[in-house]
N, C-alpha and C positions, 0 to 999 in steps of 0.2 A: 525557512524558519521565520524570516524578520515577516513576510505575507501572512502566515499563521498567527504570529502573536498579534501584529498590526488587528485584524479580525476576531481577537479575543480566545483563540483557542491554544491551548497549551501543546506545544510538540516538544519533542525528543528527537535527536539526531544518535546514530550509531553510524560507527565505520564502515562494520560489515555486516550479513544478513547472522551471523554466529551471534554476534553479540546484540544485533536486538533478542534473538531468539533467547539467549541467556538473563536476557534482563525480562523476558516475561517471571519470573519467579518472584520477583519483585514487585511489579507492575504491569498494570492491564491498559493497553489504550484502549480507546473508544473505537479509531480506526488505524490502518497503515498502509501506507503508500511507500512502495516497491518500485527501484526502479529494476529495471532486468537485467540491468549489466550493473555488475557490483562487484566489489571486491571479495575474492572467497566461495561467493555460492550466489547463484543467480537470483534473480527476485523469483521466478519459476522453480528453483529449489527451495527457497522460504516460504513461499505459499503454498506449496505439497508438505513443506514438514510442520506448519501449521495445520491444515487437515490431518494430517496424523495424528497429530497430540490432541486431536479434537479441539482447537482453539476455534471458536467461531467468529470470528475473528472478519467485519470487512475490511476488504483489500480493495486497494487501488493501485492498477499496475501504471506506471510510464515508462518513455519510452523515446528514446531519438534513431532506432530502428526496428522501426513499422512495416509489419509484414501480414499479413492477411491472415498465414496462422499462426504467429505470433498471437493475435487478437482472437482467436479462435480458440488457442490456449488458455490463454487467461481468463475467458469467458467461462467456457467448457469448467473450468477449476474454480467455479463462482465466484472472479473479479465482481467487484461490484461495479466500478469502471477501470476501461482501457481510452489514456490519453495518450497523445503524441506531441513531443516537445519540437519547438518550442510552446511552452505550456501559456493558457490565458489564466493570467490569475482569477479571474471570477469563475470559469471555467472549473481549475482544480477544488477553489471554495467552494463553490456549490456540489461537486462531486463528493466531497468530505462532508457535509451538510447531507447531503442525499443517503449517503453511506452510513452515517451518524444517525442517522432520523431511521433506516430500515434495521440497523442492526439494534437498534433497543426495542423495537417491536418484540 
């Protein structure tokens, strides 16, 4: 969070993959970054129940178990990127940057 705002962009933290999903009624990000182990429902069942509800929504998955098709998952499910922690902060910036920039196309 303190990396996001330090760079000007506003984020939102949630406990679990339920309750960001619940505050989409609300509020629309720009983009979101998943990690795949989460409390409640994986970042892999939040970005499937976003395709569902039609959110187009970019995603960014991370990750501190990286697995080939772990990565091939989230690709396949049109991640916009798949990182692996530990994260380089400029890294995930410019991935949310990158993300940001393709989905308002």
């Amino acid at each position: 969070m303190r990396l996001m705002r330090s760079a000007g962009l506003e984020a939102a933290m949630f406990s679990s993959g339920a309750e960001f999903l619940e505050s989409l009624g609300t509020r629309r990000p720009d983009c979101v970054v998943l990690d795949l182990h989460m409390p409640g429902m994986s970042g892999f069942e939040v970005q499937a129940r976003l395709a569902e509800a039609g959110e187009a929504l970019p995603v960014i998955i991370i990750t501190a178990h990286d697995s080939p098709e772990a990565c091939e998952r989230a690709l396949a499910a049109h991640a916009a990127a798949y990182l692996r922690k530990p994260l380089d902060d400029q890294m995930l910036l410019d991935a949310i940057a990158a993300a940001v920039s393709h989905g308002s196309n």
